[in-house]
N, CA, C and O atoms as a GROMACS GRO file, in nm:
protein
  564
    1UNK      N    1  -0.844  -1.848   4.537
    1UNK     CA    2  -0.782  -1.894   4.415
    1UNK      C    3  -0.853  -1.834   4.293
    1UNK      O    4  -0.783  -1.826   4.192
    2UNK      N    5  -0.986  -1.790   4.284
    2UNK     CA    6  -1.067  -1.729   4.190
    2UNK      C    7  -1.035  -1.630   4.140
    2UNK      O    8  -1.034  -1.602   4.020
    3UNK      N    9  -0.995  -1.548   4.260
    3UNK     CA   10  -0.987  -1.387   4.214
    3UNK      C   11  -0.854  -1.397   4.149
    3UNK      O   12  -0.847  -1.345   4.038
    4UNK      N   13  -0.755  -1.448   4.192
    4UNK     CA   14  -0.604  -1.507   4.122
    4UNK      C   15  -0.618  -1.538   3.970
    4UNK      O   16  -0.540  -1.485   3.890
    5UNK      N   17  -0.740  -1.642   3.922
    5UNK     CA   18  -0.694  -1.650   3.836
    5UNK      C   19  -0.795  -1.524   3.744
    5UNK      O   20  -0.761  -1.478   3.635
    6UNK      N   21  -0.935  -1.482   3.824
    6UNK     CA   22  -0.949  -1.378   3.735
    6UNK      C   23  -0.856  -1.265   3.683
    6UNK      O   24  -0.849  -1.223   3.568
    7UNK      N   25  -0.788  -1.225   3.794
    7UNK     CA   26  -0.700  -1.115   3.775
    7UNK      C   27  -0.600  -1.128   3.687
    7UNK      O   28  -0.562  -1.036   3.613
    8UNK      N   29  -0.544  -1.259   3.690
    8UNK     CA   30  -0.454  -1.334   3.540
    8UNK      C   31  -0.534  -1.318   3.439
    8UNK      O   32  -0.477  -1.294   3.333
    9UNK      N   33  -0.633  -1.323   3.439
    9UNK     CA   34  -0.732  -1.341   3.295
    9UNK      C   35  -0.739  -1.242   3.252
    9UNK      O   36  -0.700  -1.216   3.138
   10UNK      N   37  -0.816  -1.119   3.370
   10UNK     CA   38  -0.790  -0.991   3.305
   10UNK      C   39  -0.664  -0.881   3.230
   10UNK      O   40  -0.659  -0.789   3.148
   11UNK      N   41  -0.567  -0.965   3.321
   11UNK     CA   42  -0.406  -0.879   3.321
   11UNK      C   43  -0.388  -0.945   3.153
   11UNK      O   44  -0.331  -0.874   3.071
   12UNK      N   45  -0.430  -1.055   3.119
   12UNK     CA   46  -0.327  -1.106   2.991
   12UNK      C   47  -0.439  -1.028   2.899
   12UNK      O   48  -0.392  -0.976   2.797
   13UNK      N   49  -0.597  -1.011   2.922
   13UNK     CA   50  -0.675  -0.972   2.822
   13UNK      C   51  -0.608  -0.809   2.764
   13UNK      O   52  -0.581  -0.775   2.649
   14UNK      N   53  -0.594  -0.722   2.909
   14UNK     CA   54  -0.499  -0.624   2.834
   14UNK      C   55  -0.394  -0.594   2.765
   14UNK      O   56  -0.378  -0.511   2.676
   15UNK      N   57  -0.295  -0.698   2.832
   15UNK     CA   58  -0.213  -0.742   2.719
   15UNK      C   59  -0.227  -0.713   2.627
   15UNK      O   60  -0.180  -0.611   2.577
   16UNK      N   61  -0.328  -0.827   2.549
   16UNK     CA   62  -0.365  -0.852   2.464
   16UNK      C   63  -0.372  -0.786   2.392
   16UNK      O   64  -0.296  -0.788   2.295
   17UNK      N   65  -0.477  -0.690   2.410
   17UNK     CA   66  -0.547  -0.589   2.398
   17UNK      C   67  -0.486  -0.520   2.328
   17UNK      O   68  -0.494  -0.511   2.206
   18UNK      N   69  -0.368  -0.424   2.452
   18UNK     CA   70  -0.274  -0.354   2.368
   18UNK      C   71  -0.193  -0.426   2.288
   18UNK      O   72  -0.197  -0.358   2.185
   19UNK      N   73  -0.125  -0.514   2.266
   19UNK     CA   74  -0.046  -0.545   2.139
   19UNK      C   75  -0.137  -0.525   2.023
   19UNK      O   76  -0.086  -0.492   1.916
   20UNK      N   77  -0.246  -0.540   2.031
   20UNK     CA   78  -0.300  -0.528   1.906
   20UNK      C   79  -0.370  -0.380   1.847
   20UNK      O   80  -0.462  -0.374   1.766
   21UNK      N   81  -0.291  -0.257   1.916
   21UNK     CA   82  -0.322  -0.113   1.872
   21UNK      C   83  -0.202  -0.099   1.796
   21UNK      O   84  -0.094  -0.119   1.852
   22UNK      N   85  -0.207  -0.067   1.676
   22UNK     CA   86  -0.139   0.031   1.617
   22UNK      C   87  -0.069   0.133   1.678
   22UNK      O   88  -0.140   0.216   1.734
   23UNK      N   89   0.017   0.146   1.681
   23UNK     CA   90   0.116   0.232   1.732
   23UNK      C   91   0.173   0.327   1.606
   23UNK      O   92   0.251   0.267   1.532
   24UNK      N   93   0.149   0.454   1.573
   24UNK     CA   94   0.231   0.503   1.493
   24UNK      C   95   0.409   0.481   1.514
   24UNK      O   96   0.440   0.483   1.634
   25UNK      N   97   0.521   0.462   1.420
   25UNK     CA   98   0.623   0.480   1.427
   25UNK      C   99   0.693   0.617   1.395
   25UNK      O  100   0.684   0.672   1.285
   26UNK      N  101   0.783   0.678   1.529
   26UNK     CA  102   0.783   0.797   1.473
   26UNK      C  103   0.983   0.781   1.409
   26UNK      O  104   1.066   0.716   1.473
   27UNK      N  105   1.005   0.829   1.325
   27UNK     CA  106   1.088   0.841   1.226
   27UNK      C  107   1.171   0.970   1.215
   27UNK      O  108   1.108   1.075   1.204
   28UNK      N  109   1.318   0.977   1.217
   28UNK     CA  110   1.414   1.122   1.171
   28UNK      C  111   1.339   1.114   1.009
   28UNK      O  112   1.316   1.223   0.955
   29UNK      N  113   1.298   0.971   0.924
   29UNK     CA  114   1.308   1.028   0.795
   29UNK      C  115   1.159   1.100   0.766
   29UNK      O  116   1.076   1.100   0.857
   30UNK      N  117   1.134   1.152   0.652
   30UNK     CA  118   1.019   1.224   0.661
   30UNK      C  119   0.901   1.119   0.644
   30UNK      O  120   0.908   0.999   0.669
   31UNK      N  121   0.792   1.188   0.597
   31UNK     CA  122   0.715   1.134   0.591
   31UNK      C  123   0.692   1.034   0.409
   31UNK      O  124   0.659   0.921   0.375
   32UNK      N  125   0.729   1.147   0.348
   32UNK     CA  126   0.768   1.110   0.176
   32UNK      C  127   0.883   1.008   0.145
   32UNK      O  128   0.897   0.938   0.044
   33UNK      N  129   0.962   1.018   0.258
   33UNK     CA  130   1.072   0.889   0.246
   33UNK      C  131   0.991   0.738   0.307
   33UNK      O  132   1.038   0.635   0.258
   34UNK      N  133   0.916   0.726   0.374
   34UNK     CA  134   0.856   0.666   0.421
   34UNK      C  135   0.778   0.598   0.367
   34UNK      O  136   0.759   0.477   0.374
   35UNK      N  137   0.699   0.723   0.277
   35UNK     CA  138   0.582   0.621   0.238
   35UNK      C  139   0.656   0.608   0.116
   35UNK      O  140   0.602   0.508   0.066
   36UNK      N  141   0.746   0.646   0.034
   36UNK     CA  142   0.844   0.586  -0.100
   36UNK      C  143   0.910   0.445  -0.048
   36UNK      O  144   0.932   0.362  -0.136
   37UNK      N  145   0.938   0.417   0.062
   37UNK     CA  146   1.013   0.280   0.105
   37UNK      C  147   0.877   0.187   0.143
   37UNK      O  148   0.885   0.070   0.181
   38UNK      N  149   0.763   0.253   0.127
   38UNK     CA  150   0.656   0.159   0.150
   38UNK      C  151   0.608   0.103   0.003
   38UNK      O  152   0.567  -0.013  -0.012
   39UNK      N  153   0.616   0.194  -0.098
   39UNK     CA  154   0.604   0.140  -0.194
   39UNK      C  155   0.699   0.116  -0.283
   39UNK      O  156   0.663   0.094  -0.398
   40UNK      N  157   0.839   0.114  -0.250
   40UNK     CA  158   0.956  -0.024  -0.302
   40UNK      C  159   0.930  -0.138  -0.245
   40UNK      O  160   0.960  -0.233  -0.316
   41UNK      N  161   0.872  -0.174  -0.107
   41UNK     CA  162   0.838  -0.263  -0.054
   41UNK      C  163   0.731  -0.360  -0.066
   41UNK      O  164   0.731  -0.476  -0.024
   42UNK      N  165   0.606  -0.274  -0.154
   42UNK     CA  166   0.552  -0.337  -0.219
   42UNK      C  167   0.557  -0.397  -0.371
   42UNK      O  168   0.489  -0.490  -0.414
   43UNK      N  169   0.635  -0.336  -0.427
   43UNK     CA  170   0.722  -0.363  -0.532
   43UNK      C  171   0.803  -0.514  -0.550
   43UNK      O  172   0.816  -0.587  -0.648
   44UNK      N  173   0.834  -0.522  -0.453
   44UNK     CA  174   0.943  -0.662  -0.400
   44UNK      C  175   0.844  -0.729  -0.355
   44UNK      O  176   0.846  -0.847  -0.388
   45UNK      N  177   0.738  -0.689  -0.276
   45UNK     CA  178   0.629  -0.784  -0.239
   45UNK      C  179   0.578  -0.880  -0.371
   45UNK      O  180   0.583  -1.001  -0.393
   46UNK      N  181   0.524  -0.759  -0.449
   46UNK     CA  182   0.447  -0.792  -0.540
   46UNK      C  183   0.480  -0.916  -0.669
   46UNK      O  184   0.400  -0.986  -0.732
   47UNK      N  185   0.654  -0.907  -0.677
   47UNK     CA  186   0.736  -0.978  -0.788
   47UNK      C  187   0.707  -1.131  -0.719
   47UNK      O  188   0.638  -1.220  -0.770
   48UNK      N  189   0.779  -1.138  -0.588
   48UNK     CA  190   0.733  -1.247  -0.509
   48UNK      C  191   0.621  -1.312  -0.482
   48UNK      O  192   0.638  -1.431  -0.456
   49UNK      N  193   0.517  -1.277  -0.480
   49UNK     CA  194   0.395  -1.317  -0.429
   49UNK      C  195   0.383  -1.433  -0.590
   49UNK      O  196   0.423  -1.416  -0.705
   50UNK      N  197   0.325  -1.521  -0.538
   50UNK     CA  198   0.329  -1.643  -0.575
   50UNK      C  199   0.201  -1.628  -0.681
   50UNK      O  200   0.219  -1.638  -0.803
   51UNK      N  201   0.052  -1.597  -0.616
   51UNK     CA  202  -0.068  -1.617  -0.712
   51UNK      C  203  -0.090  -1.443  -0.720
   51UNK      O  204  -0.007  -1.352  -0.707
   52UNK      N  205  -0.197  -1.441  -0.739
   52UNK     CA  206  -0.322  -1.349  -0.790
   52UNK      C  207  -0.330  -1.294  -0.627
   52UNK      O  208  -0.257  -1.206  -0.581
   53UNK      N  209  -0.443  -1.370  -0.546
   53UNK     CA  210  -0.446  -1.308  -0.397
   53UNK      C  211  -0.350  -1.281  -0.317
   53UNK      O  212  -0.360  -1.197  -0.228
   54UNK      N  213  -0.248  -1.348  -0.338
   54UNK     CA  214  -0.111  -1.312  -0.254
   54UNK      C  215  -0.068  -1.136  -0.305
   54UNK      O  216  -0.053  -1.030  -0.244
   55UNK      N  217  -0.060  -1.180  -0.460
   55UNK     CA  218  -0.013  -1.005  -0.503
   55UNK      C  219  -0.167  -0.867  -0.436
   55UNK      O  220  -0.145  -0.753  -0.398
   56UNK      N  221  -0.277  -0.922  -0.444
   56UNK     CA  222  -0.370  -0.805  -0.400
   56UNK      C  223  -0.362  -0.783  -0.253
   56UNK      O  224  -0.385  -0.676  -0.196
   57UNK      N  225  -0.328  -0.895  -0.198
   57UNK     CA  226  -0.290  -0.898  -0.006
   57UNK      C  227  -0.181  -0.820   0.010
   57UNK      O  228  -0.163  -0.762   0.117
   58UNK      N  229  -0.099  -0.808  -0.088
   58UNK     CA  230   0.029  -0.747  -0.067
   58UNK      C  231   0.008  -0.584  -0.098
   58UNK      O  232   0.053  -0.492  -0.030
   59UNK      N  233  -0.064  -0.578  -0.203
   59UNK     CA  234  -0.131  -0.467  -0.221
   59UNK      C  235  -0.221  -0.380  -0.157
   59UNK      O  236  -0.213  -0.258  -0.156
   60UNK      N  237  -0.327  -0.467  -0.092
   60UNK     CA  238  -0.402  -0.392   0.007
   60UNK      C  239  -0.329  -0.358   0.157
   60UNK      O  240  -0.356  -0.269   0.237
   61UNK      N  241  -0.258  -0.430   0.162
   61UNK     CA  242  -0.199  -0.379   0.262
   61UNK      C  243  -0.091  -0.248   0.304
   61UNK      O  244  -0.071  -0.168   0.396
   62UNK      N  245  -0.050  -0.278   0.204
   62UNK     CA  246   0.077  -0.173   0.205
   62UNK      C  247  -0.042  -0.036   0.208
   62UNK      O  248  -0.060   0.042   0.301
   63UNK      N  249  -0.110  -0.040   0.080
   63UNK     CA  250  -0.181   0.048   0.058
   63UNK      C  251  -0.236   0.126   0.203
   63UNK      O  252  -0.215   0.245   0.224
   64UNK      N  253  -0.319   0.022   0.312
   64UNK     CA  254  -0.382   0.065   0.445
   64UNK      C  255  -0.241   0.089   0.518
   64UNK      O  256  -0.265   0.145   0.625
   65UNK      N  257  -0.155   0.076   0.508
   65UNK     CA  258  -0.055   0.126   0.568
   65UNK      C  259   0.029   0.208   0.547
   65UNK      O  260   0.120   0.221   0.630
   66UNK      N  261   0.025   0.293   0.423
   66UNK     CA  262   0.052   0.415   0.366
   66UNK      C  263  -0.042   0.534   0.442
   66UNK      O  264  -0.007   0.633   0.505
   67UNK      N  265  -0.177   0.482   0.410
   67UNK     CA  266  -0.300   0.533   0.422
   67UNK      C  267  -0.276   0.603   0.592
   67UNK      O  268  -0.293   0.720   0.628
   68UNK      N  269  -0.233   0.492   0.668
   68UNK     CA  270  -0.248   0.492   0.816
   68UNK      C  271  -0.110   0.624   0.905
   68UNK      O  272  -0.098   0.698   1.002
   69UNK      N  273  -0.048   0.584   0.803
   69UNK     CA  274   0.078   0.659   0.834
   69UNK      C  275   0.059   0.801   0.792
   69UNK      O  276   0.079   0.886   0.878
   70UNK      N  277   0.019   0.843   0.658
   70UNK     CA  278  -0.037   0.996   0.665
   70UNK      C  279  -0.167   1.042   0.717
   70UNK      O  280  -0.214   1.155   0.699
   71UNK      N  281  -0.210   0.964   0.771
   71UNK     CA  282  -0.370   0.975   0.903
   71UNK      C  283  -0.276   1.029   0.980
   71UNK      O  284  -0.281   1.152   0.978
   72UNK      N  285  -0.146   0.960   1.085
   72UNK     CA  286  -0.133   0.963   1.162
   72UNK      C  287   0.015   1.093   1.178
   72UNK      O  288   0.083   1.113   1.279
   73UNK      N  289   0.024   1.150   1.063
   73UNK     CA  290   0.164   1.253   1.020
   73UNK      C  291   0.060   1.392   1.016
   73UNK      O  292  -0.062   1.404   1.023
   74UNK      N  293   0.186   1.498   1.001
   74UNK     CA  294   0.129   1.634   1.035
   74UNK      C  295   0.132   1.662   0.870
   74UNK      O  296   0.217   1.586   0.824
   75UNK      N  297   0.091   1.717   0.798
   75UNK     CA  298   0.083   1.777   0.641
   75UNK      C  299   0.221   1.795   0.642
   75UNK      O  300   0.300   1.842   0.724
   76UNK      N  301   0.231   1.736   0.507
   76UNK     CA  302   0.405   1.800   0.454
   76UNK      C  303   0.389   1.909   0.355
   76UNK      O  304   0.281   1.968   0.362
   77UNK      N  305   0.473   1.951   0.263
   77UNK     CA  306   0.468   2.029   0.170
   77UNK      C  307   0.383   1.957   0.056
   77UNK      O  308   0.370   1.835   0.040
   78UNK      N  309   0.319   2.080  -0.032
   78UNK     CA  310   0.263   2.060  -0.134
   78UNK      C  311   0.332   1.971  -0.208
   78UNK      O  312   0.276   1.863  -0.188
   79UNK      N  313   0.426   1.954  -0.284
   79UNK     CA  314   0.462   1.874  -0.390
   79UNK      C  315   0.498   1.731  -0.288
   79UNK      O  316   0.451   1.627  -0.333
   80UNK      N  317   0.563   1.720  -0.176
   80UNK     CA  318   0.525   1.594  -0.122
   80UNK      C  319   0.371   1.508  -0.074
   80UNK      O  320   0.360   1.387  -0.057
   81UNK      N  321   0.275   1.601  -0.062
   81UNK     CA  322   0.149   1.566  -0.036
   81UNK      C  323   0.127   1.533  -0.184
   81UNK      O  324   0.100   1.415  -0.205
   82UNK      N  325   0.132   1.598  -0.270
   82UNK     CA  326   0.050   1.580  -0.453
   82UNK      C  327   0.192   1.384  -0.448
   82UNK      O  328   0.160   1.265  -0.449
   83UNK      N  329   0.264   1.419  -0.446
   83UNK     CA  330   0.333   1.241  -0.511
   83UNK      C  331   0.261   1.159  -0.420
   83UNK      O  332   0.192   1.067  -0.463
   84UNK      N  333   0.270   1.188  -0.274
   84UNK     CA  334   0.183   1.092  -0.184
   84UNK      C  335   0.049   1.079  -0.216
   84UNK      O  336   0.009   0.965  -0.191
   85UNK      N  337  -0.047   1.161  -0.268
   85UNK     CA  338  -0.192   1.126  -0.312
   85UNK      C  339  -0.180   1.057  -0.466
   85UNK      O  340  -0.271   0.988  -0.511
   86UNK      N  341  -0.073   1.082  -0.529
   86UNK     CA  342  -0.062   1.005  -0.664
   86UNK      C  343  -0.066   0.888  -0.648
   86UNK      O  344  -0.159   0.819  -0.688
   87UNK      N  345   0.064   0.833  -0.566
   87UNK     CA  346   0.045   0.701  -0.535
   87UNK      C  347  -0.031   0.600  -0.496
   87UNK      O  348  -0.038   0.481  -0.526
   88UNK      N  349  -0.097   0.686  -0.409
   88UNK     CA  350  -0.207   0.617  -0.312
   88UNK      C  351  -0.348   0.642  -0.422
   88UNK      O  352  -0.449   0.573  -0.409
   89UNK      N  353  -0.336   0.755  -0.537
   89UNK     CA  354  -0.487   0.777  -0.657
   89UNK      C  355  -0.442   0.620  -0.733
   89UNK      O  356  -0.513   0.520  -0.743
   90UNK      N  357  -0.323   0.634  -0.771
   90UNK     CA  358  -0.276   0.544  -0.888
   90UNK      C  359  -0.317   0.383  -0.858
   90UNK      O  360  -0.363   0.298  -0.934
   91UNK      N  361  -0.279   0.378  -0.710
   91UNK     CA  362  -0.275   0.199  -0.654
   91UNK      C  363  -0.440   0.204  -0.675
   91UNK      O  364  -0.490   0.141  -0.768
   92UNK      N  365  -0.522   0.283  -0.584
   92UNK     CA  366  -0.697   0.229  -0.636
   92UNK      C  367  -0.727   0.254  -0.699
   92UNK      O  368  -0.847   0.273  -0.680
   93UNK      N  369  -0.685   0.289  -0.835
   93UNK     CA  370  -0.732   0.289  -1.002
   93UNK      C  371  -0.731   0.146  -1.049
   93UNK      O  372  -0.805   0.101  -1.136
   94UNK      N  373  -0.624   0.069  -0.972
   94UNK     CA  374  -0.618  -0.056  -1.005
   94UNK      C  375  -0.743  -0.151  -1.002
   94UNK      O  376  -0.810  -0.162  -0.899
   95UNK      N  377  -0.774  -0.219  -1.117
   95UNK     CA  378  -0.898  -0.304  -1.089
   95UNK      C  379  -0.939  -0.387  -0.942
   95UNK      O  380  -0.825  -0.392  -0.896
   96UNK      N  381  -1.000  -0.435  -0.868
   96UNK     CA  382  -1.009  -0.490  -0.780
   96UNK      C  383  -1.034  -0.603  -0.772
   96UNK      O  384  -1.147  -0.626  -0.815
   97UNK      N  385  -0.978  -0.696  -0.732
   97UNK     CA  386  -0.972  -0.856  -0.721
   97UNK      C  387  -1.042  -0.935  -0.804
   97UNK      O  388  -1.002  -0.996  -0.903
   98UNK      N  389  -1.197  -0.927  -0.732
   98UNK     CA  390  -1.282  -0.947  -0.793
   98UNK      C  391  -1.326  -0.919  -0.932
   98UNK      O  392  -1.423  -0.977  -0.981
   99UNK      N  393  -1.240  -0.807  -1.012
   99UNK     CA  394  -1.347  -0.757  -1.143
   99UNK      C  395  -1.186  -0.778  -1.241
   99UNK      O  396  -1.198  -0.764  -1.362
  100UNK      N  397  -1.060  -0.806  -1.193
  100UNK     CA  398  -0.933  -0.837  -1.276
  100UNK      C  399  -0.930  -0.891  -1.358
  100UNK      O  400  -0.952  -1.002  -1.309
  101UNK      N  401  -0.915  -0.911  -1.498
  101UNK     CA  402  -0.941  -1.021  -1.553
  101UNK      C  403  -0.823  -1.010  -1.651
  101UNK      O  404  -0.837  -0.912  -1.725
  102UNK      N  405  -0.708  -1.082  -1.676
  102UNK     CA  406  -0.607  -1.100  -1.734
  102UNK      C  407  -0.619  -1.082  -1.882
  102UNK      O  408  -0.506  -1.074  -1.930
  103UNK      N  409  -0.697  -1.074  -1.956
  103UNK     CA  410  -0.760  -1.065  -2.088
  103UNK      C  411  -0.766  -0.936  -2.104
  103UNK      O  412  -0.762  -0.887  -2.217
  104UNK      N  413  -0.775  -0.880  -2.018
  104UNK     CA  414  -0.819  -0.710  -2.066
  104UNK      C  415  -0.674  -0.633  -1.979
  104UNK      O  416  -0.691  -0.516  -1.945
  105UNK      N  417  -0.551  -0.693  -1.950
  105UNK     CA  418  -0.441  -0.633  -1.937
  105UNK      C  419  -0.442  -0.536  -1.983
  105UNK      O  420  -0.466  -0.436  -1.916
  106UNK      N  421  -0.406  -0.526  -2.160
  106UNK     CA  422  -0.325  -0.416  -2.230
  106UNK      C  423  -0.442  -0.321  -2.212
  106UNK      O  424  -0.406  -0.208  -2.248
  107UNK      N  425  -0.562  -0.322  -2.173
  107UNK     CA  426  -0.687  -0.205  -2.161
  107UNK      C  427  -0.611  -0.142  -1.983
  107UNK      O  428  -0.589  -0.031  -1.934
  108UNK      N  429  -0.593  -0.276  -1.941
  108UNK     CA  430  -0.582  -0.192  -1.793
  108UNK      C  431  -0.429  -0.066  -1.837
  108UNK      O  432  -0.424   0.054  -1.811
  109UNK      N  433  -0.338  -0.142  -1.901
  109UNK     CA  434  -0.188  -0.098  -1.888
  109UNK      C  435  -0.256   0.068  -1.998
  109UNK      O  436  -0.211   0.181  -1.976
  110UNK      N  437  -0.364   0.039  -2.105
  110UNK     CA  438  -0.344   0.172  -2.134
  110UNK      C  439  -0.413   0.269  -2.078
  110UNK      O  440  -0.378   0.386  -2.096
  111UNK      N  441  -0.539   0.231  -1.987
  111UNK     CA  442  -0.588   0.351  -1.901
  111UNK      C  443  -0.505   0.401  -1.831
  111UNK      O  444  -0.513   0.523  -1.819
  112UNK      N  445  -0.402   0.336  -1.763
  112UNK     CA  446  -0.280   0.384  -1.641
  112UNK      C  447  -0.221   0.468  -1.660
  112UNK      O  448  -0.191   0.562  -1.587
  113UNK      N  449  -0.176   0.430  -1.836
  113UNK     CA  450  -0.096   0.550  -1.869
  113UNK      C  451  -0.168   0.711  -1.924
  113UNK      O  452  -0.151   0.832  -1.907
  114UNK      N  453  -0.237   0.636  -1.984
  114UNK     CA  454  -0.322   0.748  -2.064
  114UNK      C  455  -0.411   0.867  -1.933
  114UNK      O  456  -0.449   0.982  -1.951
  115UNK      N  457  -0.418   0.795  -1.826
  115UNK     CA  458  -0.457   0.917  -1.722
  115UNK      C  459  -0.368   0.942  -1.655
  115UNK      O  460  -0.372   1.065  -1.653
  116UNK      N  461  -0.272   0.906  -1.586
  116UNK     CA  462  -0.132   0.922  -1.492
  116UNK      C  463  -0.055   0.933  -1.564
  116UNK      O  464  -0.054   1.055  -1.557
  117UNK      N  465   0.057   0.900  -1.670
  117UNK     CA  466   0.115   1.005  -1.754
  117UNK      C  467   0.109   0.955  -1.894
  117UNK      O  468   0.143   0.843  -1.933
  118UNK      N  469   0.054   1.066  -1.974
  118UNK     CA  470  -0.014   1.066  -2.144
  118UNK      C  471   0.097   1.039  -2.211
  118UNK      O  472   0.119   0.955  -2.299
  119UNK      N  473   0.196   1.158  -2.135
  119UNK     CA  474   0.370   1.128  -2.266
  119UNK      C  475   0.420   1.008  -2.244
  119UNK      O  476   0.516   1.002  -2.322
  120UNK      N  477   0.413   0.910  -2.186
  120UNK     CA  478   0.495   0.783  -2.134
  120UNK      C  479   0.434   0.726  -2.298
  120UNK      O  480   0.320   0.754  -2.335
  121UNK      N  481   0.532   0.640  -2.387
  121UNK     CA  482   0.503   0.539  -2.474
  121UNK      C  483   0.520   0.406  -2.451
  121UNK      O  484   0.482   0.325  -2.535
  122UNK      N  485   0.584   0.363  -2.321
  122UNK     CA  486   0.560   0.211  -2.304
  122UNK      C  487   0.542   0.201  -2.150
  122UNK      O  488   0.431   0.172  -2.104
  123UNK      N  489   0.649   0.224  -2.070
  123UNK     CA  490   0.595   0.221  -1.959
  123UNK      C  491   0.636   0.401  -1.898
  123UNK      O  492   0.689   0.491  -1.963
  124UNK      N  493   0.578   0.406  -1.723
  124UNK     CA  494   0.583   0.539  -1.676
  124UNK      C  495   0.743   0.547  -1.606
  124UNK      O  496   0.832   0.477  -1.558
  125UNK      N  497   0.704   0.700  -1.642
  125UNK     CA  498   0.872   0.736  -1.599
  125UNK      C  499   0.834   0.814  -1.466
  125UNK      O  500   0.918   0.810  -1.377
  126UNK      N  501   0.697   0.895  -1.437
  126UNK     CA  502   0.672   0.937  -1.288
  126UNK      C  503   0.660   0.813  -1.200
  126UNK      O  504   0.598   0.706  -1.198
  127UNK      N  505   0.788   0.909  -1.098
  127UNK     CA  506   0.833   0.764  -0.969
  127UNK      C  507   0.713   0.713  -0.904
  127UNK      O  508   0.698   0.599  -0.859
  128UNK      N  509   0.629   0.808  -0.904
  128UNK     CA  510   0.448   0.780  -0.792
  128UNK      C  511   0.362   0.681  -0.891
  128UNK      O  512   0.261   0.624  -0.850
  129UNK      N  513   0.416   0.666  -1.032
  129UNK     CA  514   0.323   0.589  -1.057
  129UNK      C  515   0.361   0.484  -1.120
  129UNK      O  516   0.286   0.429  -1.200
  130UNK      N  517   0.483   0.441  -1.094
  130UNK     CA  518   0.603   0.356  -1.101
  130UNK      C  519   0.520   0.159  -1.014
  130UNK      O  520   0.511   0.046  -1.062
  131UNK      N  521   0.480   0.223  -0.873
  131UNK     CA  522   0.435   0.092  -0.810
  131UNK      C  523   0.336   0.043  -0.864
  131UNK      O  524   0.315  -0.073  -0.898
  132UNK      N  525   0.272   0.135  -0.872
  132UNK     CA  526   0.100   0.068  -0.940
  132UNK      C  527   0.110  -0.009  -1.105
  132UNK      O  528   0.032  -0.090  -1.155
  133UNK      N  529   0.234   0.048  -1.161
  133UNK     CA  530   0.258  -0.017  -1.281
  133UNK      C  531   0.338  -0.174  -1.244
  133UNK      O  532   0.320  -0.289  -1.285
  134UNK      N  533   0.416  -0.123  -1.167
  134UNK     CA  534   0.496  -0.268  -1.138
  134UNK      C  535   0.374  -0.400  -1.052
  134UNK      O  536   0.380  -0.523  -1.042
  135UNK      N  537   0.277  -0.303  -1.009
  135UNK     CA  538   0.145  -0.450  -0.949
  135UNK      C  539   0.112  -0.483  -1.084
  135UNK      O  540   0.154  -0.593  -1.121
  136UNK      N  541   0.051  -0.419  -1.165
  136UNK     CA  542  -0.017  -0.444  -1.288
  136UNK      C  543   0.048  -0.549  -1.380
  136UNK      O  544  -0.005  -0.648  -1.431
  137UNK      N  545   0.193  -0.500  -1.392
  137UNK     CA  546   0.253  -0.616  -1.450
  137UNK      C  547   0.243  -0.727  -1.426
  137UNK      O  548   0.203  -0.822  -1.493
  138UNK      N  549   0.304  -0.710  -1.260
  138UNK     CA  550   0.330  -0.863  -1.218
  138UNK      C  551   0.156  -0.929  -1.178
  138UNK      O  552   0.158  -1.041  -1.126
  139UNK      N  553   0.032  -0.871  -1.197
  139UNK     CA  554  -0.098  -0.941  -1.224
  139UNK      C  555  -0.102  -0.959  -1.345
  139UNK      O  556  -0.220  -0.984  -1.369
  140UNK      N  557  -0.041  -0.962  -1.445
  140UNK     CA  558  -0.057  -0.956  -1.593
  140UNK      C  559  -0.004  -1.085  -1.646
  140UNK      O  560  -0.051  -1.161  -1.731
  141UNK      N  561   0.128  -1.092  -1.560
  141UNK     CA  562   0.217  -1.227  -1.604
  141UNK      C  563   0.145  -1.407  -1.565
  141UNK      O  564   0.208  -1.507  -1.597
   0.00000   0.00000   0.00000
C-alpha cells in the first residue's frame, strides 16, 4: 500500500510541477502584435484596478510578461524591436511603488514627456509611449 501511495505522491508532484512552467505561446500574429495587445491590456487593467497596488500588480506584470515573450521570440525587424524596447524603456521610467508620490504627478507627467516625446504639448501621440502615460494617469487620479 506504501509504494501506491508514494507513487501517487510522486505522479501528482510532477504534475504539479509542470503546470507551473511557463510555456511560451506560439502565435500566426507577430511578435509586435502581441506585445501591442499586451499593452492595451494593461491599459484596461490599469483604469480598473481599484487602489495604488492593484494598478503596479497590473503593471509589473504585464511588464514580466512582455519581457518573457521577447526572451522567448526570435528578433524581429529593427523598427519593431526599437517600439518594443520603447515600451518596455517607457513602463520602467515609471516611479516605483515605493518612491510614487501623488504630489509630484505633474513632475512625473513632465519628465515622460520631455524624454519620450519633447513635441507632445499635453499628452503623447507615440503609440509605445501611449501605456506608460495611461498608468501614470490612472496613479495620478
Amino acid at each position: 500500500m506504501k509504494p501506491v501511495i508514494l507513487l501517487f505522491s510522486i505522479w501528482f508532484l510532477v504534475l504539479d510541477a509542470h503546470a507551473a512552467i511557463e510555456v511560451p505561446v506560439r502565435s500566426s500574429r507577430s511578435l509586435r502584435q502581441q506585445v501591442d495587445s499586451y499593452a492595451e491590456l494593461l491599459e484596461k487593467e490599469v483604469v480598473k484596478a481599484k487602489n495604488t497596488k492593484e494598478k503596479y500588480s497590473a503593471m509589473n506584470r504585464v511588464l514580466e510578461q512582455i519581457k518573457s515573450l521577447r526572451e522567448n521570440s526570435a528578433p524581429q525587424g529593427a523598427l519593431d524591436e526599437s517600439h518594443m524596447d520603447l515600451i518596455v524603456s517607457v513602463l520602467e521610467s515609471l516611479p516605483s511603488q515605493g518612491k510614487f508620490k501623488k504630489k509630484e504627478c505633474l513632475k512625473y507627467e513632465n519628465d515622460l514627456l520631455s524624454q519620450y516625446e519633447p513635441t507632445a504639448e499635453e499628452a503623447p501621440q507615440e503609440p509605445a509611449v501611449k501605456p506608460a502615460w495611461t498608468v501614470l494617469q490612472s496613479l495620478c487620479r
